[in-house]
N, C-alpha and C positions, 0 to 999 in steps of 0.2 A: 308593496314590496317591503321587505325589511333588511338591513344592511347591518353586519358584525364591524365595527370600529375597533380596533386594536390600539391606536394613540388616544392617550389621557385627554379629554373636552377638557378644554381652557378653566373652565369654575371647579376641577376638584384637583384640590390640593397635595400635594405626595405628603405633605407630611404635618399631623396637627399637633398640637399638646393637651394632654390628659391630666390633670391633677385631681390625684388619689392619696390619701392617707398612709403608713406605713404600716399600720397594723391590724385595722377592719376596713370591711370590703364600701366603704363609701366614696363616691364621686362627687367632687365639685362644681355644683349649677351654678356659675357667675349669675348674679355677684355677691350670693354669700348662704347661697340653700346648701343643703348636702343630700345626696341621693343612697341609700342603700340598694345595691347590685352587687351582685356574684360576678366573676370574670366569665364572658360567653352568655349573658342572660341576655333576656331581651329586653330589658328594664336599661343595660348596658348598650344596645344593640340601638335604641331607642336615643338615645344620651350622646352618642356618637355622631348617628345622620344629623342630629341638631345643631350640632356646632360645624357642618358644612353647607356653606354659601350656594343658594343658585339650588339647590334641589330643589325646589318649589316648584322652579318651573321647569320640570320635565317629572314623567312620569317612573315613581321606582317600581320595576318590576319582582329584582330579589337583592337582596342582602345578605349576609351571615359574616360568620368572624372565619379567620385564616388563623391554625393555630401556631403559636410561636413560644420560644423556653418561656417559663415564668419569670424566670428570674431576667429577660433580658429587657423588662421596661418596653415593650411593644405592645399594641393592639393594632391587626391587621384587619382590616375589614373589606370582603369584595363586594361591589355594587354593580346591579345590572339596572340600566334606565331606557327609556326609551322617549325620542319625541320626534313630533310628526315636523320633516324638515319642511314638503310644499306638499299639495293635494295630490293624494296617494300612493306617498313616500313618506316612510314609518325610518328612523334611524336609531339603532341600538347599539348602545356599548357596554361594557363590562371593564369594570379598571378598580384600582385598588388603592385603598387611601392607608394610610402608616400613621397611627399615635403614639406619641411619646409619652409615657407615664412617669410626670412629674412627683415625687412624693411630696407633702405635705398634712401635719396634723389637723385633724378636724378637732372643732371648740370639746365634744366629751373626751376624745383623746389626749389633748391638754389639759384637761383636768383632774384625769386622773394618774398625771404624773407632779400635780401640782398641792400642796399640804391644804387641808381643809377645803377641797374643791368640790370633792362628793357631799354633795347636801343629805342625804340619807343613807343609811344602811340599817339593812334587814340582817339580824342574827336569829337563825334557826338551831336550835339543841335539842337534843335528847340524850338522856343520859342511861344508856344502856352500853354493853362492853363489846358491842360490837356495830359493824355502819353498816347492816343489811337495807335498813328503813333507809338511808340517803342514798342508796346505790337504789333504790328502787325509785325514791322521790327525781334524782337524779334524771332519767329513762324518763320518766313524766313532764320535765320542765322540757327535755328536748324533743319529744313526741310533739306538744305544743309549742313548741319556739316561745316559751316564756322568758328567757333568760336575756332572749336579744336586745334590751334595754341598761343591762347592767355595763358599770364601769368596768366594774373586778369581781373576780368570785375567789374568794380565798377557803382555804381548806383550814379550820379549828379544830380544838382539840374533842371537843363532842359536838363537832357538828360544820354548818356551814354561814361565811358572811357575806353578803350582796350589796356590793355599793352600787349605788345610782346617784345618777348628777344634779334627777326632781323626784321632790317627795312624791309626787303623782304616779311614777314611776315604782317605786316602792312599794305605795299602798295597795297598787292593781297586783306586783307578787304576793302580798297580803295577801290579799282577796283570794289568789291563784291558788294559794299553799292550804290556804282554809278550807276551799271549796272542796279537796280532795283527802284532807287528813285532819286529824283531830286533836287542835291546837288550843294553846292560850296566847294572846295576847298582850304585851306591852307595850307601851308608848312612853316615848322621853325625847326631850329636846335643850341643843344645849344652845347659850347665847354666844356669835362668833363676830359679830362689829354689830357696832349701834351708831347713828348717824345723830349728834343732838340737835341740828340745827332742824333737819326734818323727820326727826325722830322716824326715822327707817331704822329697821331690825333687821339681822340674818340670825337666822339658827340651822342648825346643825340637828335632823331628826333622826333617831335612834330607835328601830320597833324590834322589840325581845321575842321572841317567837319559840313556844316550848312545846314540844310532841310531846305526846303520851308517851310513859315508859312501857307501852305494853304492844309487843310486836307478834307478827307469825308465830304460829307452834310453844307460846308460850302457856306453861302450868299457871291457872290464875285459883287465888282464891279470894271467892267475891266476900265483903261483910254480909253476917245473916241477911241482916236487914233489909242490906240491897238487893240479895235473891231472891227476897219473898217480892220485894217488887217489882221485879223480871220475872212474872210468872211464874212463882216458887220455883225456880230453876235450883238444880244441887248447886249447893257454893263451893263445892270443888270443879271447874271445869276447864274446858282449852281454848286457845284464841285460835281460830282457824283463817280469821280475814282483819284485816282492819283496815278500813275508809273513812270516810267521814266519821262513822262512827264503828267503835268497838266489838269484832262480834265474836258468841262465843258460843260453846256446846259442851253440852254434857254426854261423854263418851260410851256410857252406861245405856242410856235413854233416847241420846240423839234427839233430846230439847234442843234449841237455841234459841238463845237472847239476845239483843243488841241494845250494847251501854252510848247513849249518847255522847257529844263531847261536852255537855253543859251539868247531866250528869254525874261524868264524871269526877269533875273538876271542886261540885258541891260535898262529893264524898271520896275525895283521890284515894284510888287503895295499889299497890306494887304485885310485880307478878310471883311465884311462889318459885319459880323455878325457867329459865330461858334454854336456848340450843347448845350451851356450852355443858350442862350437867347433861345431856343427854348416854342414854347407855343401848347399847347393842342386846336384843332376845333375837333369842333363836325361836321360830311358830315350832311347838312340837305338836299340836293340834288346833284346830279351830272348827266351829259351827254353827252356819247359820242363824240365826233364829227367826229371819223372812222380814223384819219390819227395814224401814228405811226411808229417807226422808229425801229421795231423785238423787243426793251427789253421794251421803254416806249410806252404807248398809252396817246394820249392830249383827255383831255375830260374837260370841264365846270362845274364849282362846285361851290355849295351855301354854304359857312360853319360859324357857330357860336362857338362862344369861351366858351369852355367847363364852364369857369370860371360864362360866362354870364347868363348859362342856371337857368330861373327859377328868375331872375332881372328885363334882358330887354329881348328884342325881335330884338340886333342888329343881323346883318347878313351881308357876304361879300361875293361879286361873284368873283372868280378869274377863272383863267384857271391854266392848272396842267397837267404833264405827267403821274400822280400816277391813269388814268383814267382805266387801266387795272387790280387793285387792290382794288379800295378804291367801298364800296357802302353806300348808306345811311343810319344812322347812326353809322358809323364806325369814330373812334377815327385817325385824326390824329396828326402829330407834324409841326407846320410852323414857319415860321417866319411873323410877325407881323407890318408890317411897319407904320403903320399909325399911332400906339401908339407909337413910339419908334423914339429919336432923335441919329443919328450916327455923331458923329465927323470924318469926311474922307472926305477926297478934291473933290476923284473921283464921289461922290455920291452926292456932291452939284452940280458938273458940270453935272450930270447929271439932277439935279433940275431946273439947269438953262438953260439949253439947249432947248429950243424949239420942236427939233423932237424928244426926248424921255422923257420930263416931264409927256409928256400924256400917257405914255407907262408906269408907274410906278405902280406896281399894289396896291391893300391894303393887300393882303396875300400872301408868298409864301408857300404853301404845299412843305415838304420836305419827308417824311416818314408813314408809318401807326402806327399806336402807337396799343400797345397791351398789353392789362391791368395784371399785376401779383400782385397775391396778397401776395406775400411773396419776398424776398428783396432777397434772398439767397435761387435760386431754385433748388432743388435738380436737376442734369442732369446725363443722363448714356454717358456721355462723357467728357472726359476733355483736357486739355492743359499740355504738357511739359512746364518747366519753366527752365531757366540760373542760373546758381550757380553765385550769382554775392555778392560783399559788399556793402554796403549802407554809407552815409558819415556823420560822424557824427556831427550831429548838436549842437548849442550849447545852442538853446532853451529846454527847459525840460515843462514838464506836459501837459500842454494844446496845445500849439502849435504843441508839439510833435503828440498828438493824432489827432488832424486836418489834418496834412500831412498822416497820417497811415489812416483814413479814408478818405481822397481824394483817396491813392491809391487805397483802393477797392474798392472806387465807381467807379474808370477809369476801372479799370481791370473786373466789374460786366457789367457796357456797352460795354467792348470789348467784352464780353461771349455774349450777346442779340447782339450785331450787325453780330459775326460769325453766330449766331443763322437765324437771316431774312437774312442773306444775302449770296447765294449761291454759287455767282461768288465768293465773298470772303473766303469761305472754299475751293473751288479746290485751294486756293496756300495755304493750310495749312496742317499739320498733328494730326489729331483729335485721341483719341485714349477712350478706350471701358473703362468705368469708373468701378473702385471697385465694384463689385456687393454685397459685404456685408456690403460696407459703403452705399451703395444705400438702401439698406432696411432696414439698421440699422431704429429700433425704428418702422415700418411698416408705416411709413411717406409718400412711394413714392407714391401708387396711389390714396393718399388722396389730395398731391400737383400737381398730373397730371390732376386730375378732376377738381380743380380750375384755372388751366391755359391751358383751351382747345384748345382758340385761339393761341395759344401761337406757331410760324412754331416747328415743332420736327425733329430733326435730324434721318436718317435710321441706323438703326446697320451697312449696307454697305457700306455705306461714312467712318466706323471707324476702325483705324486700335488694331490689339493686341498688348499689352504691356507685352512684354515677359519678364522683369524682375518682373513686379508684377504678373503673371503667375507663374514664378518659385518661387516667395516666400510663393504663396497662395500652391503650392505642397510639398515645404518643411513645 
């Protein structure tokens, strides 16, 4: 037989103490481990039964947490045990035990409120005028929970810094940042006490970490030389990806190359042209020509400059792999060569060159452009983002709001390029947006109907956000 007890068994406690940090999610194992848990895991869940006496001996049947405010320094937990009182009498109760959550700093939290505590930091840069590449890199460190070792993430002026508390620490971001993008780096270390009696050292290690200036959709033009050994690839071409290593295509031909990062670095060359010269054609024709290489099709295409339309009646013929996508009168974005003088070595040798002057077209088509008529479009999906600092500058008013407005507009074209671009969401973690910030004000399917064309992401592709789940339940 089995019996429901309603009064607390004498060995469990009403009320224990929890000591937890104030600013990440770690618990203190007496007498001096620390535990990372999330509030409600079972890593927590785990951490709790152990510091109550006398559960050993009786059997647990179930557990879970009782939820209570955050902010009130509670963990409630309900326990169901059972033990056999005499032979063939089973006695089960169900009772609730109360933590108090003590705060306290754990050793990397004091350290990095403490001068020269962080033994290492990682500075990553790139120097290009806008931060698509860290908004993407960004999405990467937190897809893999790379980051959960750093002290502080600060936001620089071209780029990002990552303090850690052990170089070991650092060098695995190394390693992390390497294996997925195509970097150089440095290494420096400074001396921070020296002990003469037992000549013990501390240093202070500093690893420079420098991205390629060559991102998405960027106009490259490669040195002769180097295209003749990339498969004589034309040395005018587009960067359509970059990973580990650099890769690119010839729009004409639908060649591609991929420039290593060791490569590059022997022969650094800059891109001819990025997404901020970008200019608007109108297709006034296109056609096939059937070749294609599975993601581009090359097709021939008449387009005028959006700018033009309704002035003159100019028009440029080019060739384009965008021949699987684009039909007539559809918007795209190109680059514009014939209006436009570029200062770069590589691109006059190639003006002057003989066999490839001729080859220089008047347009590159790079993308399909897709008209929105609001700047800030309401989406049923969003981005995690890094708890990081920002550096204070020392310009105030204007300048100030200049940079804060560059970053949305960087961070509004990373949202539209996750958007058209597919390959580019399978390495990301998309996740199912607020559904009452979505219809907040009954705006949504008045802004869906005005951007039809516009690609739409599936609920399938998105994952659930289970801490805002549990807070839309409490």
């Amino acid at each position: 037989m089995s019996m429901d007890l309603d009064a607390p068994v004498p060995f469990a406690p009403a009320q224990q103490e929890q000591v937890a940090p104030t600013d990440c999610e770690r618990w203190l194992q007496p007498p001096s481990s620390w535990l990372s848990a999330a509030l409600e895991s079972k890593e927590l869940l785990a951490l709790c039964l152990r510091k109550l006496r006398g559960l050993a001996k009786v059997r647990i049947i179930d557990a879970g947490f009782i939820w209570t405010e955050p902010h009130s320094r509670r963990v409630k937990v309900k326990i169901t045990i059972q033990q056999e009182a005499f032979e063939g009498t089973i006695v089960q109760q169900t009772f609730e035990v109360e933590f108090v959550v003590a705060s306290q700093q754990c050793p990397d939290c004091s350290r990095s409120y403490t001068h020269h505590a962080t033994r290492c930091t990682l500075q990553v840069r790139q120097k290009v005028p806008h931060k698509r590449t860290f908004l993407h890199l960004e999405q990467v460190i937190l897809a893999n929970n790379a980051h959960r070792d750093t002290v502080n993430i600060k936001e620089a002026n071209e780029g990002l810094d990552f303090f850690f508390a052990e170089r070991n620490q650092c060098e695995k971001m190394v390693d992390f940042l390497s294996s997925i993008a195509p970097v150089k780096v440095k290494k420096s270390q400074q001396l921070i006490s020296h002990d003469v009696h037992t000549s013990a050292k501390s240093y202070k290690f500093t690893f420079s970490m420098e991205l390629i200036p060559i991102c998405k959709d960027d106009l490259v033009a490669l040195p002769i030389k180097l295209a003749r050994s990339l498969g004589n690839i034309s040395p005018l071409t587009l960067c359509y990806r970059v990973g580990t290593t650099v890769n690119l295509i010839d729009p004409s031909t639908l060649q591609t190359a991929d420039v290593p990062t060791g490569t590059y670095w022997r022969s650094p060359f800059t891109n001819l042209a990025d997404i901020t010269e970008l200019v608007e054609f109108i297709v006034m024709d296109i056609e096939p020509m059937g070749r294609s290489n599975g993601r581009y099709h090359l097709a021939e295409a008449t387009v005028a400059r959006a700018s033009d339309l309704g002035s003159n009646d100019q028009t440029y013929f080019t060739r384009t792999h965008l021949g699987g996508i684009l039909h007539v009168g559809d918007s795209v974005l190109g680059y514009h060569l014939t209006k436009t003088n570029f200062n770069n070595s590589n691109f006059e040798a190639l003006e002057a060159s003989s066999q490839y002057s001729s080859t220089i077209p008047d347009v590159v088509l790079v993308k399909k452009h897709y008209a929105r008529k609001k700047k800030n479009k309401t989406r049923n999906w969003r981005l995690k983002r890094m708890a990081r600092e920002y550096e204070e500058e020392a310009q105030q008013g204007r300048k100030q709001d200049q940079e804060r407005d560059r970053l949305e507009a960087d961070f509004e074209m990373f949202l539209r390029d996750v958007e058209e671009d597919q390959e580019l969401r399978s390495t990301l973690q998309l996740y199912k947006a607020n559904n009452n910030r979505q219809n907040a004000g009954g705006n949504m399917e008045m802004e869906e109907d005005s951007d039809d064309e516009v690609p739409k992401i599936s609920m399938d592709e998105l994952l659930d956000d289970f801490d805002d789940l549990n807070m839309e339940d409490k």
